[in-house]
N, C-alpha and C positions, 0 to 999 in steps of 0.2 A: 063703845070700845070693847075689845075681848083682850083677852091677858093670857100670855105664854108663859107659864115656868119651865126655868132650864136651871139646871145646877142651884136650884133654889131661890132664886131671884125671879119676882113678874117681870115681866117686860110688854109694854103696852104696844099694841099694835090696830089699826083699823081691824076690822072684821074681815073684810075684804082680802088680806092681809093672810088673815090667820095658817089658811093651807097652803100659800106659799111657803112660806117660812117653815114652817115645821117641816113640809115635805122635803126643803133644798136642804135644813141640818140632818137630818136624818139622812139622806142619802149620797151625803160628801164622801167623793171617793173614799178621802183617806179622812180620817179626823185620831181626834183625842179622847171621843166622846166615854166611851168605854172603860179608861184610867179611872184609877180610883186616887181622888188627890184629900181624901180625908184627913190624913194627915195634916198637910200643910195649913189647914183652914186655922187652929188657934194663933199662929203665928202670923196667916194671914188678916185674920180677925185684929189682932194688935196692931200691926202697924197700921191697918183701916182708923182704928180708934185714935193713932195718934197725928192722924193727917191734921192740919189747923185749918179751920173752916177761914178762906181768904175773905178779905175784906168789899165791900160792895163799894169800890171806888171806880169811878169811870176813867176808862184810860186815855191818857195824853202823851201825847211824843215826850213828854219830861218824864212820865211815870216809867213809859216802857223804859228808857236808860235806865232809872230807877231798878228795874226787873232782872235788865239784865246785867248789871252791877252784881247783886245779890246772888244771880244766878252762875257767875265766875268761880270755879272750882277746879284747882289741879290736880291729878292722881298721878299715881306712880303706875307704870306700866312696865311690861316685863320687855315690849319691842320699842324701841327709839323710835317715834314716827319723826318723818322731815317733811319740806313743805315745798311746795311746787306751783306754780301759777301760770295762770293761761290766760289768753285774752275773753273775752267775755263783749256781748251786747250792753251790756251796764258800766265795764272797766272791768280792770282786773280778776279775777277768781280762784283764790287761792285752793288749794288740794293739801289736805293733812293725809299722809300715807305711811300707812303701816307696811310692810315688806318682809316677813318671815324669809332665812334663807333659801327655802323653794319654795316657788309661785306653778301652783297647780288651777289657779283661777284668780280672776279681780273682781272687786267688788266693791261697785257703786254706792256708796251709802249714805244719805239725804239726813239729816237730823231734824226732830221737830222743834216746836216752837212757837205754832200758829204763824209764822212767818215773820214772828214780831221779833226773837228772841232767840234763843240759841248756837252755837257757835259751832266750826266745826270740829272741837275740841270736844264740843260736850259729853260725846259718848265712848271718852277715849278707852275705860276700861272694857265696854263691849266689845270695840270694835279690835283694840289688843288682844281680846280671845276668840274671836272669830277668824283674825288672822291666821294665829296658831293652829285653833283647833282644824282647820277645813284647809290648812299651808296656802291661803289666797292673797293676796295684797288688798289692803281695805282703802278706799281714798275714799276720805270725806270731805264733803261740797263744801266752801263757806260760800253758798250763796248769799246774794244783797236783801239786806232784810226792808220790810215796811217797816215803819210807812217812809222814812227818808229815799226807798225806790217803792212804790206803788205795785202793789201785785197786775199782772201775772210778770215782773222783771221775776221774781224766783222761777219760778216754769221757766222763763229764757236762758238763766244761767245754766239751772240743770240738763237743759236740752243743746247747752254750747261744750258741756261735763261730756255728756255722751257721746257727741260728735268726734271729740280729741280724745275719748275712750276708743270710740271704735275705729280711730285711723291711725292710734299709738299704742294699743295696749300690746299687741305682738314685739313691737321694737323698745319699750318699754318696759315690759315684764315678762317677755316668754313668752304669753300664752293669748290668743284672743278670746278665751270662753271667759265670760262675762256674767256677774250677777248684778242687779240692781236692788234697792229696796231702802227700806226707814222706818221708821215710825212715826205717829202722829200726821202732821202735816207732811211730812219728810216721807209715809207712805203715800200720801193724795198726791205731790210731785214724782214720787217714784211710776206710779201707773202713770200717770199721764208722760213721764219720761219714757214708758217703756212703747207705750203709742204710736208715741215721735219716732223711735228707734223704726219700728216696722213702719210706717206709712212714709217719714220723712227722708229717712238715712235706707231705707228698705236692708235693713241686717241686722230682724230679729233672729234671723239663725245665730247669730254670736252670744244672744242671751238665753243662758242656762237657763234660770228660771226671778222671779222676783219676789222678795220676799217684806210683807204688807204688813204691819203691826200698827194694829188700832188705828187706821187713817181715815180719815174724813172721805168720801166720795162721790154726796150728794149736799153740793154747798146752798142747796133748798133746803136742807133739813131732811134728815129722817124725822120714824114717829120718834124712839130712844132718843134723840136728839132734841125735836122740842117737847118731851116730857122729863125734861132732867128740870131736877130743883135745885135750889144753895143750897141741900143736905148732902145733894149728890158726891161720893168724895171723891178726889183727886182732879176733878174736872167739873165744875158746876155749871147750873143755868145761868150766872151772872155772869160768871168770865167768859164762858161760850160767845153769848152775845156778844159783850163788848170785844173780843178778839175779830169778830164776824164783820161789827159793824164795823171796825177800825182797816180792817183789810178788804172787805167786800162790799163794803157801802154803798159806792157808789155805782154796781152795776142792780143791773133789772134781776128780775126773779127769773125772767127769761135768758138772762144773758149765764145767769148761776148756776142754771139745770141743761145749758147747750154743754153736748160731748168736749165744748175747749175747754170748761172750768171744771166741769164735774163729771170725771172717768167712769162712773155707772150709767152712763147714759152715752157712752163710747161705744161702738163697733168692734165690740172685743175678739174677733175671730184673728187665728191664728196668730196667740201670741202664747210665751212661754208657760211653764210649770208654773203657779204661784203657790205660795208659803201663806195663808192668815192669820194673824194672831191676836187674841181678843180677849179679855175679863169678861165676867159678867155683870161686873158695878162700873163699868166705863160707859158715860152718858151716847158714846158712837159704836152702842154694839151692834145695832141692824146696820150701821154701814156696812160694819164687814159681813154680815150675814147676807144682805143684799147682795154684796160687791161677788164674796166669792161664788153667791147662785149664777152670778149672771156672766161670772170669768168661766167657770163651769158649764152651763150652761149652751155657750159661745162654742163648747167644743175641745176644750183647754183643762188640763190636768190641777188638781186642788190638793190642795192639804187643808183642813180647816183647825185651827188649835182652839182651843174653850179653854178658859181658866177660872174654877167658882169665886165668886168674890173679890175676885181681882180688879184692880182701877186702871186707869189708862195711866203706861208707862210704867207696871208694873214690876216690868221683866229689864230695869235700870237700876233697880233698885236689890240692893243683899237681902234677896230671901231664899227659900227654898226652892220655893215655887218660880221663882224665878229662873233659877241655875237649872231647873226641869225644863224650861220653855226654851232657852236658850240653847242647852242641849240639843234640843228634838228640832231645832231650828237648823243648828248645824250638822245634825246626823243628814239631816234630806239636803242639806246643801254637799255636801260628800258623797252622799249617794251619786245626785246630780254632774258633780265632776268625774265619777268614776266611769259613770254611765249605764250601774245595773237598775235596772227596772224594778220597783217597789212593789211590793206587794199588798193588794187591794185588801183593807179594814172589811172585818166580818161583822154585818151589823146584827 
């Protein structure tokens, strides 16, 4: 095995491996690489130290209610979201949306979770400043979670989101320019949503661009992926697994790495601008390093964001570095509605 340092962390990779990678971060159109985020590191260092190393208990449909009990949290928000429902292949599919007085874009937004877990509430103080900042209407999915609907029922809900996205959003909110995107899991549904959009709905000209935070892509595993250990923080090698086995167990290794489950191994030509955004202590950093080579790659416009030391889900969380990422997130999503043309990173 050879080993990559980037922002200070190895990151294991095959040999074989090594000049991919290096060459596709290196010459991401656009990236972060260059920022100087020294600062933020002792603050990011703390709250690293104060992550609670989780428990090695194997999960069961009791545990997960368990999880996502705990995981129930209300914030205060500065926009009123209301609630909307559509029909769905599963049942109903509720839409939590945010709606700023002027809608200059909407925005599809998938929540993670591993699929087990999360609501469409979860993200409500992000997706309240994203509204604001970029004036776009945010609707977050409540997809059906596993294991009570057995995956891929998420990929159907999200791809039933889109469908009544792209045949309401004009008589609905003004405008049909379109974002999609999430985090976590909620990025692995977003590309394979965005897919569906071009191949199934054929109207990925309505999406602006999509924006990818820390998503899984190759449900084989990357290397980062199975070389993560229980030290690893915010996402370890025990709950990995057990999140993996509890939602993907039952397909083949073959069925995991076909273009329907795992978007890195999709036909990624002509689809929109993507957004990446990545830690460097998040156990799925080659995905996105992977993902966005190969969205890239394909022919298709990149942003790649790097953040030292950061764990997956970082940029949910009150930090500094946080409110940086999320910024620079919104800055290209404004660009993108405005429609001037960014200027290429000097490496």
């Amino acid at each position: 095995m050879k080993k990559l340092k980037h922002f200070g962390i190895m990151v294991n990779v095959p040999i074989i491996l090594v000049f991919f990678v290096f060459a596709d971060i290196i010459s991401a159109q656009q990236n972060n690489l260059s920022e100087d985020y020294n600062a933020c590191l002792p603050e990011i260092r703390e709250y690293n130290r104060s992550l609670k190393t989780l428990p090695n208990i194997s999960l069961t449909p009791d545990i997960v209610k368990v999880v996502r009990k705990m995981m129930e949290k209300q914030v205060k928000t500065v926009l009123q979201p209301y609630q909307k429902e559509i029909d769905g292949p599963n049942g109903t599919i509720g839409l939590r949306i945010f709606k700023p007085d002027k809608v200059n874009a909407v925005y599809m937004y998938i929540h993670g979770g591993g699929n087990l877990w999360g609501t469409a509430a979860s993200d409500d103080s992000l997706n309240d400043n994203n509204a604001r900042a970029c004036k776009m209407a945010v609707i977050s999915v409540e997809y059906h979670l596993a294991p009570e609907y057995p995956f891929p029922a998420q990929v159907e809900d999200c791809f039933s989101v889109a469908r009544w996205l792209i045949n309401n959003a004009a008589s609905e909110f003004g405008t049909d320019k379109i974002f999609i995107g999430g985090g976590s899991a909620g990025a692995h549904l977003s590309a394979l949503t965005a897919i569906y959009v071009r191949d199934s709905l054929k109207a990925i000209d309505k999406v602006l661009g999509v924006n990818l935070q820390y998503g899984i892509y190759d449900l084989g595993l990357t290397p980062s992926h199975r070389s993560a250990t229980n030290t690893t923080p915010g996402l370890n090698k025990h709950i990995l697994n057990e999140i993996m086995k509890m939602v993907f167990g039952k397909f083949s290794m073959e069925q995991l790495q076909s273009a329907r489950f795992s978007p890195l191994y999709a036909d990624l030509k002509n689809l929109p601008p993507a957004f990446f955004t990545i830690g460097t202590e998040d156990a799925l950093l080659d995905d996105t390093y992977f993902m966005e080579a190969r969205w890239r790659s394909a022919g298709n416009k990149t942003y790649l964001a790097v953040y030292p030391e950061c764990v997956h889900g970082f940029n949910t969380v009150p930090l500094k570095i946080s409110k940086i990422a999320n910024t620079k997130i919104n800055g290209w999503m404004k660009q993108l509605i405005s429609g001037k043309k960014a200027k290429r990173n000097k490496l």
